[in-house]
C-alpha positions as CSV (number, residue, x, y, z in Angstrom):
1,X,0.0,0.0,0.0
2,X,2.8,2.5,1.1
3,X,4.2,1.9,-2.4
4,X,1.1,3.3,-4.0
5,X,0.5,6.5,-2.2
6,X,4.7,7.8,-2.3
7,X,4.5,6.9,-6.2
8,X,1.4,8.6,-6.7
9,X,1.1,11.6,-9.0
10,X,-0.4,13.8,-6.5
11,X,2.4,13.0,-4.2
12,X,5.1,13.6,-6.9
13,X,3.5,17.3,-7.6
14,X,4.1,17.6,-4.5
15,X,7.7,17.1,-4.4
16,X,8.0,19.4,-7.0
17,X,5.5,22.1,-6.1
18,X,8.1,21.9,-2.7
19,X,11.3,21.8,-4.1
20,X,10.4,24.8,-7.2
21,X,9.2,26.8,-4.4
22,X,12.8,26.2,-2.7
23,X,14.4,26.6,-5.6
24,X,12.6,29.9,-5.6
25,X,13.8,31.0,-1.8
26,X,17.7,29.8,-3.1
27,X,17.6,32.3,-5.9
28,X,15.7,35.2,-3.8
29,X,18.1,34.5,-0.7
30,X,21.5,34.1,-3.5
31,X,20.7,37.6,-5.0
32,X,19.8,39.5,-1.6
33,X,23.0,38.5,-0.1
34,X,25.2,37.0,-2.2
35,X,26.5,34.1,-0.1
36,X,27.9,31.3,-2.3
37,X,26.4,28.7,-0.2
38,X,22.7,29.9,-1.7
39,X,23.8,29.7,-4.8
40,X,26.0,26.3,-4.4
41,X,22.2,24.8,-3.2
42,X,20.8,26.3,-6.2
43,X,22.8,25.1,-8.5
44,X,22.8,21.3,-7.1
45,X,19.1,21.2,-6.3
46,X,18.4,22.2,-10.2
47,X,20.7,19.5,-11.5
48,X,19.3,16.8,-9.0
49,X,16.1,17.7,-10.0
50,X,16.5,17.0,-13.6
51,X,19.6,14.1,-12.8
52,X,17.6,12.4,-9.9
53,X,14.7,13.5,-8.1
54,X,15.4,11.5,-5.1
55,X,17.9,14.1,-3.5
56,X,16.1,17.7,-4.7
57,X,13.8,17.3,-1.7
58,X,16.1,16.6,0.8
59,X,18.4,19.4,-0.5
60,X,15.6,21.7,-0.4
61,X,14.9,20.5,3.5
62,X,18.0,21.0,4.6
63,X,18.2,24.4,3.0
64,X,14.8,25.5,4.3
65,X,16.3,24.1,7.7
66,X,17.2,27.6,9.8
67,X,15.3,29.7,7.4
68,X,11.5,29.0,7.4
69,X,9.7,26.9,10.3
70,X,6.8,26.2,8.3
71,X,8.8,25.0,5.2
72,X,10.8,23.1,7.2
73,X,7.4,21.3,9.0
74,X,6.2,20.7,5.6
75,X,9.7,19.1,4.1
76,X,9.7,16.8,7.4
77,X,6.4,15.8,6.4
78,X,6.9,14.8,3.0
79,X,10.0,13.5,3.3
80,X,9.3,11.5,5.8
81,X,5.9,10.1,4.7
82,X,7.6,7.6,2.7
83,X,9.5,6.3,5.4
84,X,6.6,6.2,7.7
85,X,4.1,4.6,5.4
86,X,6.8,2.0,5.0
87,X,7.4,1.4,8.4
88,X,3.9,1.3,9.1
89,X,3.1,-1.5,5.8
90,X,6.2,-3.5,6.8
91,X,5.4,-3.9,10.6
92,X,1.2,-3.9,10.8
């Protein structure tokens, strides 16, 4: 069942819809100050997302990690839900 839902289209808009709007805070945060580490998570996160999806979420968590708490609650959430349904399917 777990399988389903994380493979679902809803679920992959999702990932996307988080990890463009991250994408988004990188560039904003890159051009207001001009620290290289912004733009060194810009520039991976666009190639992961077009190399791999696995890692553009969790590059856009850890970004959003000391900047916004919402983001950050919502990244937990949906990186962890695969985990979690997984856990859940494998043990009950």
């Amino acid at each position: 069942m777990s399988q389903l839902v994380v493979f679902t289209p809803l679920f992959l808009l999702v990932l996307l819809t988080y990890v463009i709007i991250s994408l988004v805070d990188m560039w904003r945060s890159y051009t207001r100050t001009s620290a290289s580490t912004d733009f060194v998570f810009f520039i991976v996160t666009l190639v992961s997302l077009f190399v791999g999806f696995v890692l553009s979420p969790v590059l856009s968590l850890v970004f959003q990690w000391k900047r916004s708490r919402i983001k950050r609650i919502i990244g937990l959430i949906i990186v962890g839900l695969p985990f979690v349904l997984f856990l859940t399917d494998r043990f009950f």
